[in-house]
N, C-alpha and C positions, 0 to 999 in steps of 0.2 A: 182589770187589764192594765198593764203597764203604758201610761202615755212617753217613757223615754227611749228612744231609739239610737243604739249604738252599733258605730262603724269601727272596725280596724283595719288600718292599712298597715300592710309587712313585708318589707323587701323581702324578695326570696332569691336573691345574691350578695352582693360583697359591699351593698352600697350605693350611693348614687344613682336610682334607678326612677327619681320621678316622683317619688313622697308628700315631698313640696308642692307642687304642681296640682298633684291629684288631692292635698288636701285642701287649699284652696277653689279649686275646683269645684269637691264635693259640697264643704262648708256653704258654696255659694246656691248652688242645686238644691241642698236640703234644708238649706236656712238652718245651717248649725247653729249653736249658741255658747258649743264650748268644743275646745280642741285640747287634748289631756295628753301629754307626753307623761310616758308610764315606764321608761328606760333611756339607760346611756345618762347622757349629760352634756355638756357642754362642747363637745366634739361633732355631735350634728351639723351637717352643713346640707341645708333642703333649699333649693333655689327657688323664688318664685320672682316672674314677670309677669309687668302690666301690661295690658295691650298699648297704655300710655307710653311704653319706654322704660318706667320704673325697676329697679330691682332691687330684690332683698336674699342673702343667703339667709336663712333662717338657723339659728343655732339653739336658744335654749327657749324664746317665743315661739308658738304652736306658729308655723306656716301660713294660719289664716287672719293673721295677723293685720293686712292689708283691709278684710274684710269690717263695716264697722258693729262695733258692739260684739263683737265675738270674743270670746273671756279662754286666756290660755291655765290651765292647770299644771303645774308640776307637781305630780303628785310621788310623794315615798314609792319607790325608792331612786327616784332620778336624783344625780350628784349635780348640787347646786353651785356653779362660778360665778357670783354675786358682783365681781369687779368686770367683767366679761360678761354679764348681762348690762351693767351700766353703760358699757361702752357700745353693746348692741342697741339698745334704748335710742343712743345717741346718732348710730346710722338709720334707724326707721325715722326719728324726727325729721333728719332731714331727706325724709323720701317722705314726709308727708304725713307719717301717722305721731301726734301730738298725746296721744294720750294711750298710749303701750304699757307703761307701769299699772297705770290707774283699770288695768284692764286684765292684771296678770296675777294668779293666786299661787302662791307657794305653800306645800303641805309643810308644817313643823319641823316634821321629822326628818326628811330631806338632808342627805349628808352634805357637807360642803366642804368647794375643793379651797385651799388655800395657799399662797404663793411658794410655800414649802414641798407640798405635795404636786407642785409641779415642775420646780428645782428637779425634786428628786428622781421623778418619772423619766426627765432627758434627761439626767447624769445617768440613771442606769441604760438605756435605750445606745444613748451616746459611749459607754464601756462595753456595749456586746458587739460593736466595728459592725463584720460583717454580717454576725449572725441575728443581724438587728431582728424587731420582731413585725417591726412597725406601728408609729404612734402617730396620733395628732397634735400631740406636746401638749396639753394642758390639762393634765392631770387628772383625769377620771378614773384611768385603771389607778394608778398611784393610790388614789381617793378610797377607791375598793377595796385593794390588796391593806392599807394601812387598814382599815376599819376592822377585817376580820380577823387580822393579825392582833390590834390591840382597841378592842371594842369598848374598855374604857376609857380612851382618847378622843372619838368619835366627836366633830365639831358638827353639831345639828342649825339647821336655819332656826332654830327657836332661839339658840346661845345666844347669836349675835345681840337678841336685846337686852343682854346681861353682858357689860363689858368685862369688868374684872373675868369672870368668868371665863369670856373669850379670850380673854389675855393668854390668864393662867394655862389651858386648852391647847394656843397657839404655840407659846412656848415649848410644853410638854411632846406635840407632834416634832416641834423645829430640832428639841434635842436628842429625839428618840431616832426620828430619820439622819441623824449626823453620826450619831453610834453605829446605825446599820450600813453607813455608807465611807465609815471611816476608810476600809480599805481599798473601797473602788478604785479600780484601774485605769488609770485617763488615756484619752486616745495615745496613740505615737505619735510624736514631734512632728514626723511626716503629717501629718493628719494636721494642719494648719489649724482651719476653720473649723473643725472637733474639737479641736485643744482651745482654741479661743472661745466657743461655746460651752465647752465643758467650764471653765474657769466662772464661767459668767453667770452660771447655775449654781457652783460652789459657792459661789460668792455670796447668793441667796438667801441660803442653809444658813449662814456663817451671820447674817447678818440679824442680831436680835432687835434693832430700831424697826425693821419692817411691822413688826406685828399691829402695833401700835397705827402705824402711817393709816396701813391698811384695814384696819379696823374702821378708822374715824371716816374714810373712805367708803365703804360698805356701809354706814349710818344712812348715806341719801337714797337707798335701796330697801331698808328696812322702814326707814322713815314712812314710805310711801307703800313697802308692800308688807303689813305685819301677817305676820306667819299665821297660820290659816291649818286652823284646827279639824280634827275629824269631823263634828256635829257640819262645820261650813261645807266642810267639803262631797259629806254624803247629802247636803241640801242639794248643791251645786249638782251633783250627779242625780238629783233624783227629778231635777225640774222637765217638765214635760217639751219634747222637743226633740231634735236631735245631736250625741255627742259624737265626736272622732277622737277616737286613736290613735294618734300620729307615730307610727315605730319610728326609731332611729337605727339606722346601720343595715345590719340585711341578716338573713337566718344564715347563713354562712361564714358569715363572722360573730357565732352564736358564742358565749362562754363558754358552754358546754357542747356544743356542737359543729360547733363549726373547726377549722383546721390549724388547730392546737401549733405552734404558739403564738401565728398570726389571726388572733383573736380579739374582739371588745370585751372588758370586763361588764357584761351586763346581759340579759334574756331577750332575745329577741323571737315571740312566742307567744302564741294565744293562751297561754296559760299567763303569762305576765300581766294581758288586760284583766282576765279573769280576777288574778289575784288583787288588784287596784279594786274591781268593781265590789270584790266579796269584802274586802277591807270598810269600802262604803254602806255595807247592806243591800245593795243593788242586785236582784236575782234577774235581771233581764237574758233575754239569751242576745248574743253577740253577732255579726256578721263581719267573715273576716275575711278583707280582698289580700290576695296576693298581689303583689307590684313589681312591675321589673321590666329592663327594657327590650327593646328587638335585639340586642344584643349587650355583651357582657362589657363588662368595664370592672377596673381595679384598681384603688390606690395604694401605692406601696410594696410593701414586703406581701411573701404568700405566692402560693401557686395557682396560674391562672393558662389551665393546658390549652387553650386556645386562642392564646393571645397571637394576633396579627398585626406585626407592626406597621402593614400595610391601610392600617383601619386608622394609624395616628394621625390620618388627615382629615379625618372628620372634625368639626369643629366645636371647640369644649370653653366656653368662652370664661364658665365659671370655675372649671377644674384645673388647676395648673397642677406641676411636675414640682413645685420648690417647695421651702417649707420642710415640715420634720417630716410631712404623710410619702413622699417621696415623687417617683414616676409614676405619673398615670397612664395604665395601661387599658388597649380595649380590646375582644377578642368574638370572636363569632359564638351565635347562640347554642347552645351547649345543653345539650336533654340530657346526661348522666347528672349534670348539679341539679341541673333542675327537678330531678325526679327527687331527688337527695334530697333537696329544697320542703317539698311538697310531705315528703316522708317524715320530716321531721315533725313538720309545722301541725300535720294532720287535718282534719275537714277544715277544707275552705270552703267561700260562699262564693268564688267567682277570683279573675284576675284583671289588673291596671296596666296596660300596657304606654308605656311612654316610647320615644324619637321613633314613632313609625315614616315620619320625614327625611329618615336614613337611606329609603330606599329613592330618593330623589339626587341624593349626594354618590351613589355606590352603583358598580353593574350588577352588585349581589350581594347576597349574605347566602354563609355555608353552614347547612345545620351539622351539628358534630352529633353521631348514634352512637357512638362509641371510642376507647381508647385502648391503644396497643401498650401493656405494660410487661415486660418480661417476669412471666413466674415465679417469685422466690417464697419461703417459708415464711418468709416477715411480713409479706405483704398478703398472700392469698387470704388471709381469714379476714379481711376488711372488703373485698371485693367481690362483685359478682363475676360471674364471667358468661357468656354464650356457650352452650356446650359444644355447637358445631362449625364459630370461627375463631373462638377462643377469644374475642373481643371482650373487652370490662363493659359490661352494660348498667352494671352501678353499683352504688358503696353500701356496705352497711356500718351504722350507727350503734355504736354499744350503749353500755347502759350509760345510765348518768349519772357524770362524773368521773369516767374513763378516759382520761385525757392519754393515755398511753395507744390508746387504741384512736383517740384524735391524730394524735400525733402521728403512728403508721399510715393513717389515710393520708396524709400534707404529705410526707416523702413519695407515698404512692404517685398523688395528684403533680407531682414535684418531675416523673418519671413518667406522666403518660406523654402519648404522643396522639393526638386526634384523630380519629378517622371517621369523616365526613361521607354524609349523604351523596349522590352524583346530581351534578348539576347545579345551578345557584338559584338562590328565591328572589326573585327579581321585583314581588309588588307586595304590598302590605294585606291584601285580602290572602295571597298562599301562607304569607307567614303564617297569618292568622286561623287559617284553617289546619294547618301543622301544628301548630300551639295547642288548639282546642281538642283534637284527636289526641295528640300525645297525652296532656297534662287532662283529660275529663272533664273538663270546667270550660264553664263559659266564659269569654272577655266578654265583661262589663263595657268596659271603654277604653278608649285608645285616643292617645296624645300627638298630633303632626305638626305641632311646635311647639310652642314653649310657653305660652301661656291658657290661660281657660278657655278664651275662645277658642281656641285649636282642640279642643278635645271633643271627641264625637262618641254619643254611645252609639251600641250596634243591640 
């Protein structure tokens, strides 16, 4: 019988929906011993607070970070920011945790992102104006798109302890992404702060001494965390105990499923842990919480048909509007994604629900059963409809790797318009029993503020 016990936690929206929170949480509950990021990369941003007042965004450190003796994985194929972990390193010391590196295992293979591949992500990002896509600016999709494009370029965290090599590597991306971006289009003049940005990216690309800087830079990283081979890592996974999961991003900003072309380059998806654990040898079966909040949230670019700007008074204390990821938006809870969500993701074991504290701040939240989108040819084969109010009651999903067929759903979702249930939900126990009806599944637990304590199972 298998003594290891594995949890997954997966947004089932766009983001930001309490990840953090709940993996600390759990970690603490089940006396985890390891927390394994198995997607995305360095664009994660999972908040956790202490009851002390502490806080930490968590980006490429597993969430449970705060906890002690708890060992983070990154395992192939999350994209490694090795300068951007040092400098996270450097905010957890001084919130208290002293030995974060020495506690953090990086898989080998692990692609890494480097100051070129982040150049170049906002140079392109920064020449689409308005048809931006929406980024977090540091190079992850960049990181992706270069590796599949030219797979013998691919700078892996095992390079770095081979400089020449890293050199040679560094180079070869700096001048291959300068060919491809030769003709890019810079903001218009009107466009100040684009054009000043843009230039300052360029500028990057342009600059062969970085390689070098930045290299000798990344030594106090390797130094301390040497690349961490399969036999370690299927050890790690095999010790008896309990691991977590920790998704980043949400199943709606899925690569392949979610709303083409305001998407992550990465899987967010129980087949993604799977694939981590079968890599390991690991045949346990898995248990996979959905997570998300009492209501929707969005950062950026993308369609978010229920967005109420009447709801941007609630308070976001870690989210802001600046930066490349844009406006944060937040909109009432929304059953067509969420069915969408669940559809994708396939059997779950239960769901996380975080800010059920909302209903303290609000006279309500409106649940959305549908949306009014007008008929046309390009859209009806992506949607459901009700046969007898003609309402969209939810999307379908093509095959994988149908980004055309992503893409009609975003214009759809671009084009709905809400139509809400009567009445408002006024307490956390109706939410919750509306939740559990619609979606089949039981809430595990539920979050009424912001740190562990606040979390209640039911």
């Amino acid at each position: 019988m298998n003594s290891t016990r594995f949890i997954s936690l997966l947004g089932l929206a766009f983001g930001d929906c309490g990840k953090g929170l709940f993996t600390d949480y759990l970690c603490r509950h089940w006396q985890a011993h390891t927390v394994v990021r198995f997607n995305g990369g360095a664009q994660a941003g999972h908040n956790v607070v202490l009851p002390d007042g502490r806080h930490h965004t968590f980006s490429q450190f597993g969430a449970a970070t705060f906890v002690p003796d708890v060992v983070t994985l990154l395992a192939y194929p999350v994209v490694v920011h090795p300068t951007a972990l040092l400098i996270e390193n450097e905010f957890l010391q001084r919130a208290g945790v002293a030995d974060g590196l020495q506690r953090l295992m990086i898989d080998a293979r692990c692609r890494v992102t480097t100051p070129f591949h982040q150049a170049a992500g906002r140079l392109r990002e920064l020449a689409r104006g308005q048809g931006a896509h929406g980024t977090c600016g540091v190079g992850v999709g960049e990181t992706v798109r270069h590796s599949l494009d030219h797979p013998g370029q691919i700078l892996r965290y095992a390079d770095l302890l081979n400089p020449i090599l890293a050199l040679d590597k560094l180079e070869v991306i700096r001048t291959t992404l300068l060919r491809e971006l030769e003709n890019i289009a810079a903001p218009a003049p009107s466009h100040v702060q684009m054009q000043q940005a843009f230039a300052t990216e360029w500028q990057v690309l342009n600059d062969a001494s970085i390689s070098r800087r930045w290299l000798e830079r990344v030594g106090a990283l390797t130094l301390q965390v040497v690349p961490a081979q399969q036999p370690l890592i299927a050890q790690r996974l095999h010790l008896p105990g309990t691991v977590i999961f920790e998704g980043a991003q949400g199943i709606l900003l899925d690569e392949w499923r979610g709303f083409h072309p305001h998407t992550t380059w990465s899987s967010i998806h129980p087949s993604a842990v799977e694939a981590v654990l079968a890599d390991a040898g690991q045949t346990a079966m898995v248990q996979h919480f959905g997570v998300l909040r009492s209501y929707l949230t969005r950062h950026g670019c993308g369609p978010l048909p229920t967005w109420d700007a009447s709801l941007d008074s609630l308070p976001e204390p870690h989210n802001g509007s600046d930066g490349w990821q844009g406006k944060f938006r937040r909109g009432h809870p929304d059953a067509i994604l969420l069915r969408y969500a669940m559809a994708v993701a396939g059997k779950l074991d239960g769901l996380l629900v975080s800010h059920l504290d909302v209903f303290d701040r609000l006279p309500g939240l409106r649940w959305c059963q549908g949306y009014e989108i007008a008929p046309t040819d390009a859209t009806d084969a992506t949607l459901v409809r009700d046969s007898t109010t003609g309402l969209v009651t939810g999307l379908r999903h093509g095959l994988m790797g149908d980004l055309g067929h992503q893409a009609a759903l975003t214009q759809s979702l671009f084009k709905a318009q809400p139509r809400y249930e009567a009445g408002l939900i006024t307490i956390p126990r109706a939410f919750l029993a509306r939740l559990e009806s619609m979606a089949n599944l039981p809430v595990y637990c539920g979050a009424f503020g912001p740190t562990f304590e606040s979390v209640v199972q039911f």
